[in-house]
N, C-alpha and C positions, 0 to 999 in steps of 0.2 A: 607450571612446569613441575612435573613429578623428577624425583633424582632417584633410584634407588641400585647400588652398586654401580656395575658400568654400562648400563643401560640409562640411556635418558630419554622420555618418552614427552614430547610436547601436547598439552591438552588446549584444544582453539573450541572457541566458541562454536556453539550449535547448531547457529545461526535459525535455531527453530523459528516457527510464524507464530504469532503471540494467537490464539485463536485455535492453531491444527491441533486439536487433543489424539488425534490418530493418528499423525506422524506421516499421514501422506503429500503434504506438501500445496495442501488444497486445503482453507477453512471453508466447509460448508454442511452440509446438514446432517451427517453423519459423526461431524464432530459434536454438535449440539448434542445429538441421542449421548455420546461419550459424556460428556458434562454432566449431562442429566441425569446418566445412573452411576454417576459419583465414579466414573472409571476414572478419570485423569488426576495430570497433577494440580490442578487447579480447579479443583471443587466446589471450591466455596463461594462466594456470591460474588465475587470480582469476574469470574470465572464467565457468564454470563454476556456480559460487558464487552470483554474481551473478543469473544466471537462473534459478538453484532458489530463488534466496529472492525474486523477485519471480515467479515463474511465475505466472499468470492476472489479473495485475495488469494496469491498462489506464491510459491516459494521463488525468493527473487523480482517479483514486481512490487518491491518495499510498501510502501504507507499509500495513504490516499491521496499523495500532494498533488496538487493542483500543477498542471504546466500550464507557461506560458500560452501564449496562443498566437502566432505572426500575424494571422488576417487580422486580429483585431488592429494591432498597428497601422497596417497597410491602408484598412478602411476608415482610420482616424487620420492618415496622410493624404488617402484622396477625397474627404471633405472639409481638410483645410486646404485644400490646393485648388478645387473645383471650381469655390468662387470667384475665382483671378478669372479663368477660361469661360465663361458664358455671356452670353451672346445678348444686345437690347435690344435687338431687333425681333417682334414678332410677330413680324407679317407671315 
């Protein structure tokens, strides 16, 4: 928070994409070209890194995290349940 007289200006984060060196809200290959001729703020070899592990990420669909998945559940509920219901007759 900046104070300067009787203005008081709140500064929030920038929520930038670790990766977008051009600020469009999109990592992908056009930020790579940026990297690569040293336009961004991160230049230097980390820089690299950075936009292979967010590449096709977009502003707002955070990190790579894995979601759960239901069906997996459901399909591990109906082949513990299955074998109660089947049948020894097989004529």
């Amino acid at each position: 928070m900046n104070v300067s007289g009787s203005d008081v200006i709140l500064e929030f984060g920038s929520g930038a994409l670790v990766g977008d060196y051009n600020g469009n809200g999109i990592v992908g290959a056009a930020d790579y070209v940026v990297w690569r001729d040293g336009d961004s703020p991160d230049s230097g070899p980390q820089g690299y890194p950075d936009w292979k592990t967010n590449f096709g990420n977009t502003a707002g669909s955070g990190t790579n995290a894995a979601s759960p998945e239901p069906t997996g559940l459901v399909l591990f509920l109906l082949a513990c349940v299955m074998p109660f219901f089947r049948t020894r007759d097989f004529r």
